[in-house]
C-alpha positions in Angstrom: 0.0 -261.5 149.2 -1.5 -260.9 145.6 -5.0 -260.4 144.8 -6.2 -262.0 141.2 -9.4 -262.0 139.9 -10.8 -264.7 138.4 -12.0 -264.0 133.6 -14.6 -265.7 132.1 -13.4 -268.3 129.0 -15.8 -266.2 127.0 -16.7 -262.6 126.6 -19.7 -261.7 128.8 -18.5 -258.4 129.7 -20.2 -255.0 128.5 -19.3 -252.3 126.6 -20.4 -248.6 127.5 -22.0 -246.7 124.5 -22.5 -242.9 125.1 -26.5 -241.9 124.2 -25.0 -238.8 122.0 -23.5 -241.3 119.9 -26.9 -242.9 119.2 -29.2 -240.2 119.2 -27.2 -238.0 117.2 -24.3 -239.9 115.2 -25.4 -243.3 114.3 -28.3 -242.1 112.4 -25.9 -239.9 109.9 -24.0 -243.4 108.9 -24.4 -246.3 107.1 -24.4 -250.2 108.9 -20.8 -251.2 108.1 -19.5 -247.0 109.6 -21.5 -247.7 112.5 -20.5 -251.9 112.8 -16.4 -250.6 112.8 -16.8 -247.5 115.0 -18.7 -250.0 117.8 -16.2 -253.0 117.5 -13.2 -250.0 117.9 -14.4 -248.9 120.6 -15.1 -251.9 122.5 -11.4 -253.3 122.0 -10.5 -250.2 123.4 -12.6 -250.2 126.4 -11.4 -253.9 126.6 -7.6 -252.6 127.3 -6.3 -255.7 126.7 -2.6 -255.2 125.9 -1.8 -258.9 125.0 -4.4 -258.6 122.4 -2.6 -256.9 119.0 -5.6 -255.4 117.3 -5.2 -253.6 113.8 -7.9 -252.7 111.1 -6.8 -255.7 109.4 -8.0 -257.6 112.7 -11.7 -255.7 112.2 -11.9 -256.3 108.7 -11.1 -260.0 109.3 -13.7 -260.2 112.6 -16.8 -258.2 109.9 -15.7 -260.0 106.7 -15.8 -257.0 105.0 -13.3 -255.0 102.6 -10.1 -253.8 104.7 -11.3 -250.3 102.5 -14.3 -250.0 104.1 -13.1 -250.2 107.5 -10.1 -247.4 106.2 -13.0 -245.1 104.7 -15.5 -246.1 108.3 -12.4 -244.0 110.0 -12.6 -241.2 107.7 -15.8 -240.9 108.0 -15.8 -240.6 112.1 -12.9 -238.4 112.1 -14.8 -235.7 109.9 -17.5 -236.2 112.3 -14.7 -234.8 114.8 -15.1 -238.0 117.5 -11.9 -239.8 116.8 -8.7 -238.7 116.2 -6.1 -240.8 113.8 -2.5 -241.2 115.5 0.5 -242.0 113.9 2.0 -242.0 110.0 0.6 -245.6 109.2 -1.7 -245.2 106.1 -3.3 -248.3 107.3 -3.1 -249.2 110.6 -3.0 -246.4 112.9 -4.3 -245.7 116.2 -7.5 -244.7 116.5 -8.4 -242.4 119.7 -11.8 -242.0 120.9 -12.6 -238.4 122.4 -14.9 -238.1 124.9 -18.8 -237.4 123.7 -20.6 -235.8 126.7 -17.2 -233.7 126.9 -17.7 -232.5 123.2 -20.8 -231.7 124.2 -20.1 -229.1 127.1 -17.3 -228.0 125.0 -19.5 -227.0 122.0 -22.4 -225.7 124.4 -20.3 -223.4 126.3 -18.6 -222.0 123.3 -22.0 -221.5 121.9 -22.8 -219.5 125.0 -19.5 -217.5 124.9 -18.4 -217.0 121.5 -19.0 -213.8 120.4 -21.3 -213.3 117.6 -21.2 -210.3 114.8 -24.2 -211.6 112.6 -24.0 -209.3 109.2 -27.7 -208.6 110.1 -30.2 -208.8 113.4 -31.1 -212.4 113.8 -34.5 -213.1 115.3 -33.3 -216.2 116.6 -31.8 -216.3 120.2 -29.5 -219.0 121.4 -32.2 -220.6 123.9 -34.4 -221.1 120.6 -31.4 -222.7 118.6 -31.0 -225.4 121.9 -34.2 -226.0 121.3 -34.9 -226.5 117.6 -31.2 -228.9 117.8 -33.6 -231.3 120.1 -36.0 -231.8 116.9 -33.8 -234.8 114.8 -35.1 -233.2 111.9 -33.0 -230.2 112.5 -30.1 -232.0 114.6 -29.8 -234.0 111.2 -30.0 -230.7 109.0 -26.8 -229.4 110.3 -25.1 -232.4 110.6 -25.6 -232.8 107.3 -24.5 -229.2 106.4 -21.5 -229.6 109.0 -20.3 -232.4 106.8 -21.3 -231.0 103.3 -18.9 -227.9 104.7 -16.3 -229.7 106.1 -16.3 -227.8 109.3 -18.4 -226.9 112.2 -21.3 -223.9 111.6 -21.4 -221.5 114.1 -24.4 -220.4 116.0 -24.8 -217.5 114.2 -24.8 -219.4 110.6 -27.3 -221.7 112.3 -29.6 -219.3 113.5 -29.4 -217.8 110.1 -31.0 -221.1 108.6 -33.4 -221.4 111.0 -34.6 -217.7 109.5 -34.5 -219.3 105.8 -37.1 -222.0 106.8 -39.5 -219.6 108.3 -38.8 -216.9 106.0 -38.8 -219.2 102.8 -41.3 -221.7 104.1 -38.1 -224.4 102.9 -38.2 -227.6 104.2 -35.0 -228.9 105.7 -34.1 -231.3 102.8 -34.2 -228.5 100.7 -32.1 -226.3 102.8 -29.7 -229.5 102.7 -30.0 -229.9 98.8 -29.2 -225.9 98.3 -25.9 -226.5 100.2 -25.1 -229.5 98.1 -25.6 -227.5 94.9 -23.2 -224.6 96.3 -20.4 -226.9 97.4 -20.3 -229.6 95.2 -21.9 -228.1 92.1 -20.6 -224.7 92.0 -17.7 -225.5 94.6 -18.5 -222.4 97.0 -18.8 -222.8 100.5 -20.2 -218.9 101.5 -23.1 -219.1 103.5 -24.9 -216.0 101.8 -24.4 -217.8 98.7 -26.3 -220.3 99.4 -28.7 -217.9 100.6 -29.2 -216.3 97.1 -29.6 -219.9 96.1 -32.8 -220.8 98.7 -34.1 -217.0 97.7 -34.1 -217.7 94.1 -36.0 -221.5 94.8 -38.5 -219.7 96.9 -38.9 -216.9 94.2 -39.7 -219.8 91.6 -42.2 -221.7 94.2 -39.5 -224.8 94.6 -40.0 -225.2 97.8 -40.0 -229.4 97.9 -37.2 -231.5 97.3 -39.2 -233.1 94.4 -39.7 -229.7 92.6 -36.1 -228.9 93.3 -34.5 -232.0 91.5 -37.5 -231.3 88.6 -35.9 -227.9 88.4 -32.1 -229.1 87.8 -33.7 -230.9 84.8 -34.5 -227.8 83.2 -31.1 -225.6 84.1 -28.5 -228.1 85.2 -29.3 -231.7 83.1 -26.5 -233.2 84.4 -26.7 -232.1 87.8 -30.3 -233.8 87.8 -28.9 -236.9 86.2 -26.9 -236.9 89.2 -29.5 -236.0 92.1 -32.3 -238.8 89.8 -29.5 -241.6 89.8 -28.2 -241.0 93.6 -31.6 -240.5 95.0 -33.1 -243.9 93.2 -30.0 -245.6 94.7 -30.8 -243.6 98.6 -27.6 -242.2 98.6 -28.4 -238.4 97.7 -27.5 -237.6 101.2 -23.5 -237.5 100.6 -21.7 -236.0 98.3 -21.0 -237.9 95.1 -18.0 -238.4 93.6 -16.1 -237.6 90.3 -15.7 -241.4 89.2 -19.4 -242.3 90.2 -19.8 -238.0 88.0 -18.3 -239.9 84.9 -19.6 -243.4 85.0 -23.2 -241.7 85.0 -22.3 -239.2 82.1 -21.1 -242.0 80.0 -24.5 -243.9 80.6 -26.3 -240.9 78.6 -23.6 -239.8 76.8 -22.0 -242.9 75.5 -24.6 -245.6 75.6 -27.3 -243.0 74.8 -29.5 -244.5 77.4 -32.7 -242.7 79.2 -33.5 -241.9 82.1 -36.2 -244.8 82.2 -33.5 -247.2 81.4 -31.2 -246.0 83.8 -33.3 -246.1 86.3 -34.4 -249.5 86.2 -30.8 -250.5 86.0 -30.6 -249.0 89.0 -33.4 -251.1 90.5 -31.5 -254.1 89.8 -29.0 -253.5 92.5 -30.4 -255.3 95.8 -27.2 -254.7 98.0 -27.6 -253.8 101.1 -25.0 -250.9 100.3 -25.9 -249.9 96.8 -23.3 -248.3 94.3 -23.4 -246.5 91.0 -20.0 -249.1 89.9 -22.7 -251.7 90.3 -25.3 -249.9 88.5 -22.5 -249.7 85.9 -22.1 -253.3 85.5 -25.5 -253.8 84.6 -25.9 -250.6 82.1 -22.5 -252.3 80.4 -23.6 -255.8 79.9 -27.3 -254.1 78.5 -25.1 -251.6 76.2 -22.9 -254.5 74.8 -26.4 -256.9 74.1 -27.3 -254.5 72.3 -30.2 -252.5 74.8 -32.1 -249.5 72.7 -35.4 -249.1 74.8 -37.2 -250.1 77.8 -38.8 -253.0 75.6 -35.8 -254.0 74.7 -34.7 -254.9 78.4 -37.5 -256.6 78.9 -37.0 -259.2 75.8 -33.9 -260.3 78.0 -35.9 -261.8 80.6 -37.6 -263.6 78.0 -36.9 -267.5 77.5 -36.5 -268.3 73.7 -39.5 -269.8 72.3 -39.2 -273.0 69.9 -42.0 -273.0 67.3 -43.0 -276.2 65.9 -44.4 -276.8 63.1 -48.2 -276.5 62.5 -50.6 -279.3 62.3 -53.4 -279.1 59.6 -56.3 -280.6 61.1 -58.6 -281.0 58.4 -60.3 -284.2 57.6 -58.7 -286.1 55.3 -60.0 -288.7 53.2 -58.6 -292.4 54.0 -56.8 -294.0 51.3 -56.7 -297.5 51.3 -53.4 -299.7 51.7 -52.2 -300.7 48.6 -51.4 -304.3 47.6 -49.3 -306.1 45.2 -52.4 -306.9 43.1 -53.5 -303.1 42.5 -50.3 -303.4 40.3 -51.9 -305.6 38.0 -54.0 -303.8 35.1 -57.9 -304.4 35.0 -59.0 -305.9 31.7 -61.9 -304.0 31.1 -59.6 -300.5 31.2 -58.8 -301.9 27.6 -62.4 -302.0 26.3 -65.5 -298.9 25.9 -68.8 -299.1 27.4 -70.4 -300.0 23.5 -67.6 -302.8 22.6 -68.1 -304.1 26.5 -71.9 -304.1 25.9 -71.4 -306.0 22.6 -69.5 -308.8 24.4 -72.1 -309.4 27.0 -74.6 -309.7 24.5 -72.6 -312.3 22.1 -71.9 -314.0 25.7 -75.9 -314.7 26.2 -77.0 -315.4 22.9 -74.2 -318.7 23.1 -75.6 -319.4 26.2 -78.3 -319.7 25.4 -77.7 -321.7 22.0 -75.8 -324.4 24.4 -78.9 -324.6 26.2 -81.0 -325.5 24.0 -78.7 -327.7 22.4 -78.8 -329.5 25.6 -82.5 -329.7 25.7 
């Protein structure tokens, strides 16, 4: 006696996603991170063992790059909610750890771990729970976790809850000051970045705006950097050295400004934009010969073929010519006495022959 049960020819079944994934990861990553993580996961719910699935086999069922899906896996595995198993650069096996158990893990370490804060924190742990329910701050430390590249402690986090109440900073700006101290200044000390938010408040930069304006005026290349990423929406990730040197050799070798480059950046459409795109397009208008903002816009410009112009006053008609104006008039030979003369010889004999007739 056997029992079987009876598959569908196609897949109608269902795939459980955990809530903390889409309240709290998806948001942090872009379409195609969040497209290979789902499709992952549901051939491993599926536990189908005749089915030989690699990320060749997801890059093949997206259509996209087999280098995204690689870098899609990176990306989760800083997150810390999937582990990479095995010395295959390419296609390893990818294992998905348990979300709601990440959660209680985290929580009761937070409620454990013992704290030595350098200084009293006003903050208690109930009012860090609560100000991780506002996405605004969830997304803060995320973002800080992964500009880090580790987990901050509760005592780190209650110390930036203290810098937006004490500095009236916005958490974008609390974000940007860690960007600045890690990939900037490559320092990764939380009182560091302290001095750095102290020293924005002290100046009144307490926007994100007034902060990038600011870079202008002590770091130009650093705001050539923040200006280029943030026209392209991807100033929320780190940027890296070859997208560092194709944007210096925009100013640096081309000369462009930052009008120019910024309209090349307008030009890329893609639903995932990149600065080697932007690059395209600043080449091809540095090799036509691109100076100005003017000068961009003559490109678009069909050639114009001027013809020739019409003079539309009135002439006088001349009259077709025959083959008898060629002949010479007779009287051209004579003056207006000699002609006289003749007539008058011609009507004294006529009028001898008449009476002569008489």
């Amino acid at each position: 006696m056997s029992f079987i049960l009876e598959t569908t020819e196609m897949d109608l079944g269902d795939t459980p996603i955990e809530n903390i994934f889409i309240n709290d990861y998806m948001p942090m990553a872009n379409g195609t991170y969040v497209k290979v993580y789902l499709l992952g996961f549901k051939y491993a719910h599926d536990k189908d063992e005749k089915l030989e699935v690699t990320n060749n086999t997801i890059a093949k069922h997206l259509d996209i790059p087999l280098e995204d899906v690689l870098r899609a896996w990176d990306f989760w595995e800083e997150k810390g909610i999937i582990e990479k198993k095995g010395d295959d650069k390419v296609n390893y096996k990818v294992k998905f750890l348990n979300l709601k158990q990440l959660y209680i893990k985290n929580n009761y370490n937070m409620f454990n771990q013992k704290e030595e804060p350098k200084k009293d924190l006003r903050y208690s742990t109930q009012d860090l729970i609560e100000a991780n329910q506002m996405p605004i701050i969830n997304n803060m430390f995320n973002q800080i976790d992964y500009i880090m590249r580790r987990q901050t402690t509760p005592s780190e986090k209650k110390m930036i809850l203290e810098w937006i109440h004490d500095y009236n900073m916005n958490p974008d700006v609390i974000e940007k000051a860690f960007f600045y101290a890690v990939e900037q200044k490559g320092i990764r000390k939380i009182n560091y970045v302290e001095a750095i938010i102290r020293n924005w408040y002290d100046e009144g930069l307490t926007n994100i705006d007034a902060v990038i304006e600011n870079f202008r005026k002590s770091d130009e290349k650093y705001y050539r950097y923040q200006k280029v990423m943030r026209a392209l929406g991807l100033h929320n990730r780190p940027i890296k050295k070859d997208e560092k040197e194709m944007i210096d050799k925009w100013f640096e070798e081309y000369n462009f400004s930052m009008d120019i480059v910024l309209l090349g950046c307008e030009t890329d459409k893609n639903p995932k934009p990149s600065v080697s795109y932007v690059n395209g397009t600043l080449k091809n208008w540095f090799e036509r010969g691109v100076k100005t903002v003017e000068d961009i816009e003559l490109l678009d410009k069909p050639t114009v073929i001027k013809k020739p112009v019409v003079n539309n006053q009135y002439r006088k008609p001349t009259a077709n010519k025959t083959r008898f104006h060629n002949f010479e008039q007779r009287t051209d030979k004579y003056t207006s006495e000699e002609l006289e003369a003749i007539a008058k010889r011609k009507r004294e004999a006529h009028n001898q022959k008449l009476k002569g007739e008489a």
